[in-house]
N, C-alpha and C positions, 0 to 999 in steps of 0.2 A: 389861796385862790384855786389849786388845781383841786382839793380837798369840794369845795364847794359844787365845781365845773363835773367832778365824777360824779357828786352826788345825784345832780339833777342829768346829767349823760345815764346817768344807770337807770335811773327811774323813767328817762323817756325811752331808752335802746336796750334794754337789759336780752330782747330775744336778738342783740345781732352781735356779731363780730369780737371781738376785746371784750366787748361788755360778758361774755363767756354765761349767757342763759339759753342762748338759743339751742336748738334741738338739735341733740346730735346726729349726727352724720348728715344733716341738710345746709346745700350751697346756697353763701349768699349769691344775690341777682346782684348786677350791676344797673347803676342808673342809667335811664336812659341817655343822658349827654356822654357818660362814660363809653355807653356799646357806640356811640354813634363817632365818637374819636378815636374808637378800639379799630387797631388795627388787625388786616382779616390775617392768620397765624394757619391757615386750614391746609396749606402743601407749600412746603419750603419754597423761596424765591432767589435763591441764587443756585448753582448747579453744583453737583457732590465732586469734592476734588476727585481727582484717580487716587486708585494706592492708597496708603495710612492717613490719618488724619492729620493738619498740619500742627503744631505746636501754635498758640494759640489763640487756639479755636473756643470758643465760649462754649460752655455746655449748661443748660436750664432744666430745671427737672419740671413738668408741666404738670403741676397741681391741678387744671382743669381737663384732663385727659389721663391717657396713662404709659405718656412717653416720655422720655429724655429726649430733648432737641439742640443738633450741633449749629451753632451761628456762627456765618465769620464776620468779627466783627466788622469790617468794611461793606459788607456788600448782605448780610441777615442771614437766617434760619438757611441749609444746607440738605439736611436730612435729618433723621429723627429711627430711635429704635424703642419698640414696645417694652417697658421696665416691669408693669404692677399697675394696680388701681392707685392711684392719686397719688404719685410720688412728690415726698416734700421735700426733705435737704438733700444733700447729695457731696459727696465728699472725693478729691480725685489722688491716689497716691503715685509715687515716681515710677512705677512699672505702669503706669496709663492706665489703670483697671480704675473705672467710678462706684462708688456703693453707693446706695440709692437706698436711703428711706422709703418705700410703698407703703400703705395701707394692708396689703399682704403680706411681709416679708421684704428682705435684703436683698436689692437684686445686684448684678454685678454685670457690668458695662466692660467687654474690651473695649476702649475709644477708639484701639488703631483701627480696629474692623469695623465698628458702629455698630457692634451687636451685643447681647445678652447673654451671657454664659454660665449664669447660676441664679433663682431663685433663693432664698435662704429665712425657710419659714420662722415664722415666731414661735415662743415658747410660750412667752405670756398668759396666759389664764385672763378669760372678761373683754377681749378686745372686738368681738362681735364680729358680723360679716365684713366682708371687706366694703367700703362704701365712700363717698366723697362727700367735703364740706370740712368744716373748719375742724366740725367737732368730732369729726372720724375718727378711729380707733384706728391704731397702729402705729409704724415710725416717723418721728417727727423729726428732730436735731439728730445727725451725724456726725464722726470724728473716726479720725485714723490713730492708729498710735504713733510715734514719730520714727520705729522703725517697721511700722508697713505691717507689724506681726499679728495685728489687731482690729478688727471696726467696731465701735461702740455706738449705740444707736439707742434713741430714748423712747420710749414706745408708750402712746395715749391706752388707758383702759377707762374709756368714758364715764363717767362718774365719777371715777375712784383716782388711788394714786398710781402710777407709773412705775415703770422698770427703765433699768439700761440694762441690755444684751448685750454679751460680748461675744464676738463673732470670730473665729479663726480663720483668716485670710488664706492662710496654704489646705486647711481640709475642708473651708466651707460650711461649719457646724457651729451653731451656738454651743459655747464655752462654763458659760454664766450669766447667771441675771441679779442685778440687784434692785432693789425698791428704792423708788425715789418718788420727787411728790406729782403732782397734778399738771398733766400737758407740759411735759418735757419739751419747749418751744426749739432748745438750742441746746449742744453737745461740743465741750469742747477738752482738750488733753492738755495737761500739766508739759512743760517742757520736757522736764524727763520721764516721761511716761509712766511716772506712779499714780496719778491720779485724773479723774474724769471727772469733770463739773457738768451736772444736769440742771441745768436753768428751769425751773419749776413754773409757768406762768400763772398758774392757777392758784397755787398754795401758800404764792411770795417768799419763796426761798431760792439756795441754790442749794443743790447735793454734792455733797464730797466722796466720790468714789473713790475707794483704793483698789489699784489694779491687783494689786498680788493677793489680795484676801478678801474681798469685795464687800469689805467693811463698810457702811456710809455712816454722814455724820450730817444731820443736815443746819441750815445759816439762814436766817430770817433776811430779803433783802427789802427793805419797805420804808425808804427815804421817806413815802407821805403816808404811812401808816397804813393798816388793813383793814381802815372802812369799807365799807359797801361789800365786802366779800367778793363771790362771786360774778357780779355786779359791777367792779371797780374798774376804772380805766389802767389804774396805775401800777401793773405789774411789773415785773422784769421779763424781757421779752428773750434778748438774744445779750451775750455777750463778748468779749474776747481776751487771752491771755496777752498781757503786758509783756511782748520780748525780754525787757530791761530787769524787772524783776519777779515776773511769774504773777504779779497780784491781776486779778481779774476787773471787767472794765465792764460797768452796765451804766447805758445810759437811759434816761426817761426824760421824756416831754419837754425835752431840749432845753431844760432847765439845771439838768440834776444829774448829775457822773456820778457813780457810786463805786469808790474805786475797796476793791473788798481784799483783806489779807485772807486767803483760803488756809491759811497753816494757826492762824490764832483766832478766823472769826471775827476779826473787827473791821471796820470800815471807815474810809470819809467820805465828804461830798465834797466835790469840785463844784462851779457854778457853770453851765451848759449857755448858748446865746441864743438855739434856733427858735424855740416857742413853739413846740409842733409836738404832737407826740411820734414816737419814735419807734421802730423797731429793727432792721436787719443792723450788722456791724462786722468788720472788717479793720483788722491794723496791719499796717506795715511792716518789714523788719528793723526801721528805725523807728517804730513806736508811731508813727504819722492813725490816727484814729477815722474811720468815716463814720458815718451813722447816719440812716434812712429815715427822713421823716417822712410818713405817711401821709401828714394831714391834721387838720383841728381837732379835739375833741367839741373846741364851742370857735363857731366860725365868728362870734361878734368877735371875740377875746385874743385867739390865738392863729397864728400862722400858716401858710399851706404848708404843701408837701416839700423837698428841701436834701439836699446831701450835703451833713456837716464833715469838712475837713478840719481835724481837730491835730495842730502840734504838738510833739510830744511836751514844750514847753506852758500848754492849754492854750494857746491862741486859736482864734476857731475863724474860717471862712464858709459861709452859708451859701449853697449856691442852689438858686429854685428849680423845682424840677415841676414837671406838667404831668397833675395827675399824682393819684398815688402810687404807690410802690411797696414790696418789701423786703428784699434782700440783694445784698453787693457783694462783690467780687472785684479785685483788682491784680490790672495787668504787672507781668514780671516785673518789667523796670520801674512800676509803682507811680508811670505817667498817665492810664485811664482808668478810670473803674466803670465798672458794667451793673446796672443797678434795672432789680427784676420789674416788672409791672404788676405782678400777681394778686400781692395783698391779700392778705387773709379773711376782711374783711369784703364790704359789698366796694363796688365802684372799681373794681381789676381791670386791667387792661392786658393784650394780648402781646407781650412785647418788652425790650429792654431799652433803658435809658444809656446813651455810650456818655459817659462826663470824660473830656477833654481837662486833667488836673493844672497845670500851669494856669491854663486858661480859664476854666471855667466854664467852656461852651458843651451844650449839649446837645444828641440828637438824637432820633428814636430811631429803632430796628425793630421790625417783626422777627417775632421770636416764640415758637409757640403755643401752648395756651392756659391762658392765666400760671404763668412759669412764678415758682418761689425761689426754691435752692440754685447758687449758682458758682459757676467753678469755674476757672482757666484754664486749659495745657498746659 
């Protein structure tokens, strides 16, 4: 079915979004019912604490702009500090310092101050001006290493294939670069910090980095096969490291878990409940899974948009969310998650979803603009 649904998705939408033909570095528009429920993101609406920032505090990196923006979560958006052109993921380690994917380079966020205290250009070859839109060149997927020594960062050369950079967190210098494949969507670390997975969305693999020799090794991940190419709906978007035993967790169109051994290359499928295609992802420390549905690829056939809570046992709770979305964050005690409005694609919204987990309820925050990557204190 979903084999079918890309077919004729690619052949009607190939210049926009996922469908991955549109022109790069050009933003999609939202629909007009989208801006008209969009909430206005244009100067924070609750007042900046005094002193440091509190623990937490939500932080969005605003893909339609070129700021990181602090919310708290009861009351929205606080303040906000200048990062880069069109920052996407953004990653935060336990000294409070956030690294911030740009379209320019690695920036680096004290939180306590709410300020910027390093730039940290690319190395990359091909990544062109700095510029905004899906298909901009520069950083996409971030990751820290697990003891803080490191950020790894997966960087678009539009057209071609991608790098990860490895960035030295104490002198602030690119380290090393290795080749990975097409629109590095997502960047995530091995538990013991030998290896970097670059989720490839273009090329349908994942990259297997080794930290200490920057060896790669790359892994096909293509549950409904690599038709339509460029074209296809059915990439691997975002993934995340299974606590329990290191295997990685990619889901797709809420059908299809692709749960991947990175050390031999093999994979299964689990069966998925939402019916939605999918992208941002987030796991607990006891394995608890979420994962962002966007939205339809065929609005006769398939689902809205949706955050699936998935058991470490694979029992799943669906719970609808208003509008699309594309990436989540979840609170310490693993009781809310913070789910972005941004979406990569057209129809973003200016704003975060807060999901109440016991519950189920949800509420919206302005949050500011068109925000993708997103972090807690």
């Amino acid at each position: 079915m979903r084999r079918a649904a890309s077919a004729a998705a690619a052949a009607l939408v190939l210049a926009t979004g996922c469908a991955a033909g549109g022109e790069p570095g050009s933003a999609p528009r939202p629909s007009a019912s989208a801006q008209a429920a969009s909430p206005s993101a244009a100067t924070p609406s609750a007042s900046a604490p005094s002193g440091r920032t509190p623990s937490g505090t939500v932080l969005v990196a605003d893909f339609g702009a070129d700021t990181v923006t602090f919310v708290d979560p009861a009351r929205g958006a606080f303040d906000s500090v200048e990062v880069g052109t069109a920052p996407y993921g953004l990653a935060v380690g336990d000294d409070g310092r956030a690294w911030v994917a740009t379209a320019e380079g690695v920036a680096v966020v004290d939180t306590a101050t709410r300020s910027r205290i390093a730039l940290v250009p690319y190395e990359t070859d091909g990544i062109g001006p700095p510029g905004h839109g899906e298909y901009r060149g520069g950083g996409m997927g971030i990751a820290l290493a697990p003891d803080g020594r490191h950020a790894y960062v997966g960087v678009n050369r539009p057209g071609g294939n991608g790098a990860v950079e490895v960035v030295d967190t104490a002198s602030l210098e690119v380290t090393g670069t290795a080749a990975v494949g097409r629109r590095p969507f997502d960047v995530d670390v091995s538990r013991d910090g030998r290896e970097v997975y670059a989720t490839d969305h273009d090329s349908f693999d994942v990259t297997v980095v080794s930290t200490g020799t920057l060896a790669t090794r790359r892994i096909e991940v293509a549950p409904y096969g690599t038709e339509g190419g460029l074209g296809s709906w059915l990439k691997p978007h975002y993934a995340v490291v299974r606590p329990s035993d290191g295997r990685l967790l990619l889901p797709f169109e809420g059908e299809r878990l692709v749960v991947l051994d990175p050390a031999t290359g093999t994979s299964r499928i689990e069966a998925m409940t939402a019916d939605t295609h999918q992208h941002g992802a987030a796991i607990t420390a006891d394995g608890t899974l979420l994962v962002v549905g966007t939205g339809p690829i065929d609005p006769s056939t398939d689902e809205g948009p949706s955050l699936t809570v998935r058991a470490p046992d694979g029992r799943e709770r669906v719970i609808p969310l208003d509008g699309p979305h594309e990436d989540v964050a979840v609170s310490p005690d693993g009781r809310t998650a913070y789910v972005t409005g941004g979406f990569t694609r057209d129809g973003y919204w200016d704003g975060i979803t807060v999901v109440d987990l016991p519950s189920g309820d949800t509420r919206r925050l302005d949050a500011g603009s068109r925000p993708l990557g997103v972090a807690v204190l």
